[in-house]
Structure formats: C-alpha cells, structure tokens
Jmol script that loads the backbone (N, CA, C; Angstrom):
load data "model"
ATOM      1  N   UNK A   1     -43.115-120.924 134.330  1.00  0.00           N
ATOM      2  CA  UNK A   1     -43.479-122.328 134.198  1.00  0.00           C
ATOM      3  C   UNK A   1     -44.719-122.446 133.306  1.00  0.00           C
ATOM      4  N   UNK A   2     -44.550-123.436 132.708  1.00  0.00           N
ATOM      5  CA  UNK A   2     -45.639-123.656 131.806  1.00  0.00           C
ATOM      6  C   UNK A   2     -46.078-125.730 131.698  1.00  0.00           C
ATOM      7  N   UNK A   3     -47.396-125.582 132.194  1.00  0.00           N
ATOM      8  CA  UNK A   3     -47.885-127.222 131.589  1.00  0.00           C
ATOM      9  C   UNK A   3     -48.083-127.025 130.160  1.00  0.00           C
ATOM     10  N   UNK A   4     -46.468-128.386 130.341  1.00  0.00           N
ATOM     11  CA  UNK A   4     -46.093-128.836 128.560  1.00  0.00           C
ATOM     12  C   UNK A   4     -47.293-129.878 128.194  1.00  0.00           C
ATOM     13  N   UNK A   5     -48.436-129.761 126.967  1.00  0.00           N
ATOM     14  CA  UNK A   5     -48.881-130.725 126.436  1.00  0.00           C
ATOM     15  C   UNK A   5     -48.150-131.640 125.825  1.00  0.00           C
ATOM     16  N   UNK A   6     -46.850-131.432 125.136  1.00  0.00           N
ATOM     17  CA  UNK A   6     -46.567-132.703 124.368  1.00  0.00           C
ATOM     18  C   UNK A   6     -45.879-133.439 125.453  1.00  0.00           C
ATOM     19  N   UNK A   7     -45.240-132.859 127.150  1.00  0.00           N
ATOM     20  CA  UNK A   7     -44.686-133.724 127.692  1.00  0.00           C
ATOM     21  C   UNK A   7     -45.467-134.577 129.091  1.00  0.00           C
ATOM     22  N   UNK A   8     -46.547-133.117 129.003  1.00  0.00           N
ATOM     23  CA  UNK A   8     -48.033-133.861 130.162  1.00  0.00           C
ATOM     24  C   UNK A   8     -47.384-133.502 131.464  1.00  0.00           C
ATOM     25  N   UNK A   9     -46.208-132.902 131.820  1.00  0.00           N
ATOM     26  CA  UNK A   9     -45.753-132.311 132.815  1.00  0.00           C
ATOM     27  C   UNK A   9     -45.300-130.821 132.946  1.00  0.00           C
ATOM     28  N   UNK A  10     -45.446-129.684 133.852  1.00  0.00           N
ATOM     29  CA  UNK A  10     -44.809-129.039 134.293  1.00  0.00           C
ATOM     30  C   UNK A  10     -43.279-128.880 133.728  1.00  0.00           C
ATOM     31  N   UNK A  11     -43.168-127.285 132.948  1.00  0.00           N
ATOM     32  CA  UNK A  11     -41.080-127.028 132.431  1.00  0.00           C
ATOM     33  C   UNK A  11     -41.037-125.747 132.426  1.00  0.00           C
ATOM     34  N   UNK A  12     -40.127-125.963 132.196  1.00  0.00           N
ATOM     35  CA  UNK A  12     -39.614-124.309 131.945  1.00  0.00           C
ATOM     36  C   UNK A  12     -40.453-123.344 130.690  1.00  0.00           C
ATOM     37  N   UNK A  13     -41.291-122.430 130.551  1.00  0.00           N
ATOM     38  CA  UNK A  13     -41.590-122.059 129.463  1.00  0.00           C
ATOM     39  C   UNK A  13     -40.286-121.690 128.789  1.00  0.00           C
ATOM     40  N   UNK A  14     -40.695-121.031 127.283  1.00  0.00           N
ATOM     41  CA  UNK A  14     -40.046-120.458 126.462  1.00  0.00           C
ATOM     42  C   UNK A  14     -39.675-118.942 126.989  1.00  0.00           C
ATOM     43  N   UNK A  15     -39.003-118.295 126.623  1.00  0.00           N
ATOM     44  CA  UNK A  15     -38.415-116.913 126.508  1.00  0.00           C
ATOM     45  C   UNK A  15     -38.985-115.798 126.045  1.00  0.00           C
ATOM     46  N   UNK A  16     -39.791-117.212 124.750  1.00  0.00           N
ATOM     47  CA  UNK A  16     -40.431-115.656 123.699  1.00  0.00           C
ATOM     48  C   UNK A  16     -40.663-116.608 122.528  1.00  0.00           C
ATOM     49  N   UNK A  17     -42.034-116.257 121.895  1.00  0.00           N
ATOM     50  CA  UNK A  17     -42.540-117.516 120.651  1.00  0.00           C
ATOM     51  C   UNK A  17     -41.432-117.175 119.309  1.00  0.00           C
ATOM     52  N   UNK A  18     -41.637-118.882 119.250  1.00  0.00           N
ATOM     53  CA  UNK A  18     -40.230-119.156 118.046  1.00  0.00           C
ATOM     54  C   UNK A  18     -40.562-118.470 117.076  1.00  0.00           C
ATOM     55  N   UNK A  19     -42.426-118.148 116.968  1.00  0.00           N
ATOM     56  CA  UNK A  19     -42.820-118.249 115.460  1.00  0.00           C
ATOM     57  C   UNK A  19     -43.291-116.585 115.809  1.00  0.00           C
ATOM     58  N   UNK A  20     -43.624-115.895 114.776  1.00  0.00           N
ATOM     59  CA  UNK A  20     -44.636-114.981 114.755  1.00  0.00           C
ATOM     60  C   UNK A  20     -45.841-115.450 115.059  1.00  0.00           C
ATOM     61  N   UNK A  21     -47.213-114.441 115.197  1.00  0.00           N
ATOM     62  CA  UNK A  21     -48.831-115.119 115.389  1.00  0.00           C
ATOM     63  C   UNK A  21     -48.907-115.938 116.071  1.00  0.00           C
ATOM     64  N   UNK A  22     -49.691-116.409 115.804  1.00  0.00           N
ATOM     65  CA  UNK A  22     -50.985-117.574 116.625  1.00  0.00           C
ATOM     66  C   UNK A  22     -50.440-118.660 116.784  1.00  0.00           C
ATOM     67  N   UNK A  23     -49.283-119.033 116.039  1.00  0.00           N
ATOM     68  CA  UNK A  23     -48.587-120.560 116.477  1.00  0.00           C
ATOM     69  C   UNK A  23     -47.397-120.334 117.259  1.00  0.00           C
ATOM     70  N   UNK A  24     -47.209-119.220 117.163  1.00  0.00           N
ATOM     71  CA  UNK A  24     -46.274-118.952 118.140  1.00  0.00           C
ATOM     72  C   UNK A  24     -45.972-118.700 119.103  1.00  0.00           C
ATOM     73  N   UNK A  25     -47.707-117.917 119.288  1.00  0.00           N
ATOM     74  CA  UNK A  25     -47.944-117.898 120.855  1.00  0.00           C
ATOM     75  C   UNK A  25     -48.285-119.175 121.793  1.00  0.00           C
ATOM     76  N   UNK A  26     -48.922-119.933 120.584  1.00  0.00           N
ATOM     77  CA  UNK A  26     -49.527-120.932 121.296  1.00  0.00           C
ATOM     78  C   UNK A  26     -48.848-122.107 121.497  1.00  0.00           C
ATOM     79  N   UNK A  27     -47.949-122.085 120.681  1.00  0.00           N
ATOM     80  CA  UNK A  27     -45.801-122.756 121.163  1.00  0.00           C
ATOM     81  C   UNK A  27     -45.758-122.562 122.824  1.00  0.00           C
ATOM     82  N   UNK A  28     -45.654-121.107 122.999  1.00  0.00           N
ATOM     83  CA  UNK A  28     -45.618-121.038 124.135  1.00  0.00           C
ATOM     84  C   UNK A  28     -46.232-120.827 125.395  1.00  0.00           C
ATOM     85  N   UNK A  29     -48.041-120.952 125.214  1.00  0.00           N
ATOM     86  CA  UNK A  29     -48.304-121.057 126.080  1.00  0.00           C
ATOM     87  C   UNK A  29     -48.605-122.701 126.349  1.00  0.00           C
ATOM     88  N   UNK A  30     -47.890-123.788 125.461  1.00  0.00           N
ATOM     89  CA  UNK A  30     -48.293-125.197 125.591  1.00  0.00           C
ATOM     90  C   UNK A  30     -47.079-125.770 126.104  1.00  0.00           C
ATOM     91  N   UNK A  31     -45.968-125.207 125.583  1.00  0.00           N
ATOM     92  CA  UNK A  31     -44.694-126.275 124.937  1.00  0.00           C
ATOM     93  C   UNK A  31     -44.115-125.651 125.888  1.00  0.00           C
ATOM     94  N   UNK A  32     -42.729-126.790 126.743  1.00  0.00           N
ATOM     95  CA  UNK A  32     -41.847-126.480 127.504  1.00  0.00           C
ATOM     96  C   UNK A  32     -40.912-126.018 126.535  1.00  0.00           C
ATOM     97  N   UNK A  33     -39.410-125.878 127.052  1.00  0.00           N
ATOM     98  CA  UNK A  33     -38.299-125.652 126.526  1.00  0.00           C
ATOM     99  C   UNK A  33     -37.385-127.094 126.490  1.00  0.00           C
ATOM    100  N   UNK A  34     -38.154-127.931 127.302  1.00  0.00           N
ATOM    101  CA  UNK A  34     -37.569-129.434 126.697  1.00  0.00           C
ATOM    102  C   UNK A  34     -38.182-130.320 125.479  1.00  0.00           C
ATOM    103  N   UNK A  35     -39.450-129.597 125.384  1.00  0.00           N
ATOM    104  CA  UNK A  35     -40.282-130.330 124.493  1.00  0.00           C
ATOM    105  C   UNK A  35     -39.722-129.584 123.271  1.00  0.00           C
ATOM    106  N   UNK A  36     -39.812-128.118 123.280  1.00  0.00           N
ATOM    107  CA  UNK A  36     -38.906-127.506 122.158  1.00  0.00           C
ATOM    108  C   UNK A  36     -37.615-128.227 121.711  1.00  0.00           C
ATOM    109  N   UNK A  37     -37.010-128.193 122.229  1.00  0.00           N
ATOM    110  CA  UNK A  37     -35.301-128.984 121.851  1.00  0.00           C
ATOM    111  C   UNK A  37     -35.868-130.078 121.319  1.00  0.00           C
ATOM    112  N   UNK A  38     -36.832-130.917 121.978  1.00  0.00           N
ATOM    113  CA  UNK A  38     -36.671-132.313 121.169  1.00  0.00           C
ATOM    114  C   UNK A  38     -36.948-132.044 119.772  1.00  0.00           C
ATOM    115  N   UNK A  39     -38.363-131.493 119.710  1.00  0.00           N
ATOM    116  CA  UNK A  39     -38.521-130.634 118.420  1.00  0.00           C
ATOM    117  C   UNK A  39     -37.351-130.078 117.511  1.00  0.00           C
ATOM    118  N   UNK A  40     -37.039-129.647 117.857  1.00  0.00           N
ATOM    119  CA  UNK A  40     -35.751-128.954 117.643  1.00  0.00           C
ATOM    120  C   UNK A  40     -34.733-130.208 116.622  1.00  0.00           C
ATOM    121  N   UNK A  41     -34.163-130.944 117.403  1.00  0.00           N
ATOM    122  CA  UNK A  41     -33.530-132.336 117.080  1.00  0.00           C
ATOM    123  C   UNK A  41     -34.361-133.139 115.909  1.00  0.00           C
ATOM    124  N   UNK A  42     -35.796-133.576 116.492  1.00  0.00           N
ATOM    125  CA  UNK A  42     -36.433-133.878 115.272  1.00  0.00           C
ATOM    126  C   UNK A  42     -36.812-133.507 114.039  1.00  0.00           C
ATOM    127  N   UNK A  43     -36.337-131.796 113.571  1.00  0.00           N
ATOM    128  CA  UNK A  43     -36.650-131.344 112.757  1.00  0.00           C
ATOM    129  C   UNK A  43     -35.521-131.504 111.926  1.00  0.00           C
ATOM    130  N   UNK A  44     -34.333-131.255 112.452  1.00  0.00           N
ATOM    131  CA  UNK A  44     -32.743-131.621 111.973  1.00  0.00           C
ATOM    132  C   UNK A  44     -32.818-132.932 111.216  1.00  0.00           C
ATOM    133  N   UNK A  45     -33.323-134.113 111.792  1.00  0.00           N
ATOM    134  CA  UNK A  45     -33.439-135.351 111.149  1.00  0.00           C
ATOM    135  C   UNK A  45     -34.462-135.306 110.136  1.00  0.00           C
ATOM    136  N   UNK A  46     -35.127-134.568 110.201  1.00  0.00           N
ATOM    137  CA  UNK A  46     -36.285-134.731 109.393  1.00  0.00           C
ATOM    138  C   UNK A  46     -35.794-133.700 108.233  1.00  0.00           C
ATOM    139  N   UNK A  47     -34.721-132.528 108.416  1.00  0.00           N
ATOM    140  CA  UNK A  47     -34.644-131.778 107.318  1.00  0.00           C
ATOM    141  C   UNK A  47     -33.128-132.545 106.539  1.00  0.00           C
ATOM    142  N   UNK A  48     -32.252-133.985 107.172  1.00  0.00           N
ATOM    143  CA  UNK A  48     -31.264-134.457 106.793  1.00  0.00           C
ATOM    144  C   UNK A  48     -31.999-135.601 106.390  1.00  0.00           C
ATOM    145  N   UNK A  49     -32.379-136.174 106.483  1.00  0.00           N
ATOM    146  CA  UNK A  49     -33.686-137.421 106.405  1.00  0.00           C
ATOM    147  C   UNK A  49     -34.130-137.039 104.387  1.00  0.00           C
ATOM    148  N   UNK A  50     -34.534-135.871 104.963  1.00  0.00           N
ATOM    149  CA  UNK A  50     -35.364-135.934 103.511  1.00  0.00           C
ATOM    150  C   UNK A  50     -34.725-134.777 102.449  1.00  0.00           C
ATOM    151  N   UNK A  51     -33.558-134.173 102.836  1.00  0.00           N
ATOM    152  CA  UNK A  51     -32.667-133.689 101.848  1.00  0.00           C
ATOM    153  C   UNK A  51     -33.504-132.168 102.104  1.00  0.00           C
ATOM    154  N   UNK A  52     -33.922-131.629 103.149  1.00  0.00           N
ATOM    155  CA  UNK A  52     -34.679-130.232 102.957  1.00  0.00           C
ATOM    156  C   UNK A  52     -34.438-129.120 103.021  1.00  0.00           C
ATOM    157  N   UNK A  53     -34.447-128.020 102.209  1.00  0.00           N
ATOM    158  CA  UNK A  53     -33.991-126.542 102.263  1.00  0.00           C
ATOM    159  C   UNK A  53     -34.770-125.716 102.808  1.00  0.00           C
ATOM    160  N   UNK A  54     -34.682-125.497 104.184  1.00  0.00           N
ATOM    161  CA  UNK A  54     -35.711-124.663 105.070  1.00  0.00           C
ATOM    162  C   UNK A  54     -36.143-123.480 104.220  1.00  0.00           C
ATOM    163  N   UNK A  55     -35.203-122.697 103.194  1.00  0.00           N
ATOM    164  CA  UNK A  55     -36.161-121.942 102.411  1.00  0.00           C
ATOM    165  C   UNK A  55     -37.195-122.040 101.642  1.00  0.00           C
ATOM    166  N   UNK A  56     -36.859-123.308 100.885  1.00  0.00           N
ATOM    167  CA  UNK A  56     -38.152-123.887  99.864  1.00  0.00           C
ATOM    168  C   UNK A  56     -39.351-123.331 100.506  1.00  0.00           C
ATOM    169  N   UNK A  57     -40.345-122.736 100.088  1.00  0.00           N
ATOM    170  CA  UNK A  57     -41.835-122.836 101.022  1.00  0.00           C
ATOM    171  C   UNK A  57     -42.615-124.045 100.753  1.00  0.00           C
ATOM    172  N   UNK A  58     -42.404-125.114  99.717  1.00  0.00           N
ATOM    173  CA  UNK A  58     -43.236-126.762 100.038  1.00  0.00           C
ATOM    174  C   UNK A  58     -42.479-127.069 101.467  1.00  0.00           C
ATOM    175  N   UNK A  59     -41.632-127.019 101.612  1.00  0.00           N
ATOM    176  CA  UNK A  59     -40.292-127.665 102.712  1.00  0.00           C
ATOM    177  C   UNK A  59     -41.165-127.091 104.257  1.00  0.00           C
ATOM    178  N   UNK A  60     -41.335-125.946 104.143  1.00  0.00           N
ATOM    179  CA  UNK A  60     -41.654-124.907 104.975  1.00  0.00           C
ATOM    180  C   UNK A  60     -42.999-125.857 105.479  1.00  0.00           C
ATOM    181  N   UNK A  61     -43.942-125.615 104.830  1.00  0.00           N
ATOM    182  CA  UNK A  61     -45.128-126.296 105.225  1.00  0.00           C
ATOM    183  C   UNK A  61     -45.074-127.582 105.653  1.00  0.00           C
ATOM    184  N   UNK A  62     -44.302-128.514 104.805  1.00  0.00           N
ATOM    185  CA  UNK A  62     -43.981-130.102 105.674  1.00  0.00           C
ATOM    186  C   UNK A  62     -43.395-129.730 106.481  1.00  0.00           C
ATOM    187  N   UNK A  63     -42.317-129.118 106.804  1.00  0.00           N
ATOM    188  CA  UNK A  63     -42.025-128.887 108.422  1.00  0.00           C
ATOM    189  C   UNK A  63     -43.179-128.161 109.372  1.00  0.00           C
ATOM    190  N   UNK A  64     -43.684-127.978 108.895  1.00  0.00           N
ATOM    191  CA  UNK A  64     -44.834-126.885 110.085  1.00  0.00           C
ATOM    192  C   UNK A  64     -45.959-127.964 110.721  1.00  0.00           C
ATOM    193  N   UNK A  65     -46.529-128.580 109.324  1.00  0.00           N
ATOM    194  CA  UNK A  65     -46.855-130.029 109.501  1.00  0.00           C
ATOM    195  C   UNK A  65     -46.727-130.939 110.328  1.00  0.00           C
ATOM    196  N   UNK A  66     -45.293-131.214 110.026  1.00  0.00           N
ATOM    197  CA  UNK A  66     -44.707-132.288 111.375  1.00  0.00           C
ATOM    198  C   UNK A  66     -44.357-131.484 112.183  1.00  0.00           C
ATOM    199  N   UNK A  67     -43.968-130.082 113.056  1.00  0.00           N
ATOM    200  CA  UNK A  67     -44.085-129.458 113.782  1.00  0.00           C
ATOM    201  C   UNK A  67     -45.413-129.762 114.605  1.00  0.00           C
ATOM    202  N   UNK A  68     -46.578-129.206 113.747  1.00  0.00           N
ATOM    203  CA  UNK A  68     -47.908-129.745 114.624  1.00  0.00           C
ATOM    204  C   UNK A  68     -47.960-130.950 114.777  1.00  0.00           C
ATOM    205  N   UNK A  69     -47.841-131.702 114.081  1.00  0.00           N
ATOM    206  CA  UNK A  69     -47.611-133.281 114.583  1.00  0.00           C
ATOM    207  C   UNK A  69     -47.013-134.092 116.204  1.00  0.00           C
ATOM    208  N   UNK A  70     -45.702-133.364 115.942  1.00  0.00           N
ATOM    209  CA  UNK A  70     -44.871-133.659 116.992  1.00  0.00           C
ATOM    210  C   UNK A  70     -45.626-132.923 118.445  1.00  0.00           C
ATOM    211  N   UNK A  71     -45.505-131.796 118.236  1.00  0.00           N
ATOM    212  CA  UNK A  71     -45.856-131.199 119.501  1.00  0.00           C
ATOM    213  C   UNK A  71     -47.282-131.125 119.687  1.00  0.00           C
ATOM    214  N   UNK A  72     -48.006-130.854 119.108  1.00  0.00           N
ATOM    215  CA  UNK A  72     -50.047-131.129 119.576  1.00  0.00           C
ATOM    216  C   UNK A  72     -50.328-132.350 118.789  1.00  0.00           C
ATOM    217  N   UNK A  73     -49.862-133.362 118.410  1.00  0.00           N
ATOM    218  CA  UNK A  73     -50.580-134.657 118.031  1.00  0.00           C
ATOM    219  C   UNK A  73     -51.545-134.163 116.903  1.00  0.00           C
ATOM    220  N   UNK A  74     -51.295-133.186 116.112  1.00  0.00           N
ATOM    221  CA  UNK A  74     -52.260-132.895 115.131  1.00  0.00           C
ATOM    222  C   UNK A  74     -51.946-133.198 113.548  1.00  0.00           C
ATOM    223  N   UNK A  75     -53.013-134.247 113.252  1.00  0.00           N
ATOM    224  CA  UNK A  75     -52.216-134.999 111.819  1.00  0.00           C
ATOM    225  C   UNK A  75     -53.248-133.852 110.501  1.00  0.00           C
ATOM    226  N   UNK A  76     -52.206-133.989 109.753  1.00  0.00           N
ATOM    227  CA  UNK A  76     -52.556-132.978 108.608  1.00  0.00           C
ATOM    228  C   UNK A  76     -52.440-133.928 107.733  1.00  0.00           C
ATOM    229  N   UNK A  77     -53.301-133.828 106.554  1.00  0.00           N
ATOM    230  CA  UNK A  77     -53.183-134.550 105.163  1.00  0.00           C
ATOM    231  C   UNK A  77     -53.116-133.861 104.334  1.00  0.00           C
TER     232      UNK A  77
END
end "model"
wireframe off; spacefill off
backbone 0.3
color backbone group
C-alpha cells in the first residue's frame, strides 16, 4: 500500500517503477496503481491529441512534462 498524492488516498502501490532513477522511484513511492492508469489513459489522449511519436525525444520531454503535471501538480515552462 502506498498514500497516492495525486489521489490523497490510500491504493495499491506499483509492482516496480515505470521509469528508471529518481522519477521512477518516486512514481512509486507517491503514485497508486489507479492514479497510474489514469495517467496512463491521459497520456494516450495526449499522444492522439497532438499527433505524438513516443520516440521523438522533443515528444519525450512534453510527455514527462505533463507526466509531472498530472501526477505531482508540477508546472514546467
């Protein structure tokens, strides 16, 4: 179990961090596995939304971006 910040309640942790390093750990010592999925879903719209090729590395970083966005409320410019 892990207290989810982006959901402010008690979930299921993760399995094992999505990412390599420091954001990945810290995926999972914050983020449920429901808050993940939504994530998850919102990134789909956001990579059909704006036409995006998860390989590109500009693409890469706007998703990581709104990644921190979504899940720690952290705005990047």
């Amino acid at each position: 179990m892990v207290f989810c910040s982006k959901l402010n309640k008690e979930g299921e942790a993760l399995d094992r961090p999505p990412f390599p390093g420091e954001l990945g750990q810290r995926i999972v010592d914050n983020i449920s596995k429901e808050a993940w999925q939504q994530w998850l879903a919102q990134q789909t719209i956001l990579i059909n939304e704006y036409r995006l090729n998860p390989m590109d590395p500009q693409a890469r970083i706007f998703l990581q971006e709104q990644l921190l966005a979504f899940l720690f409320d952290e705005k990047t410019d």
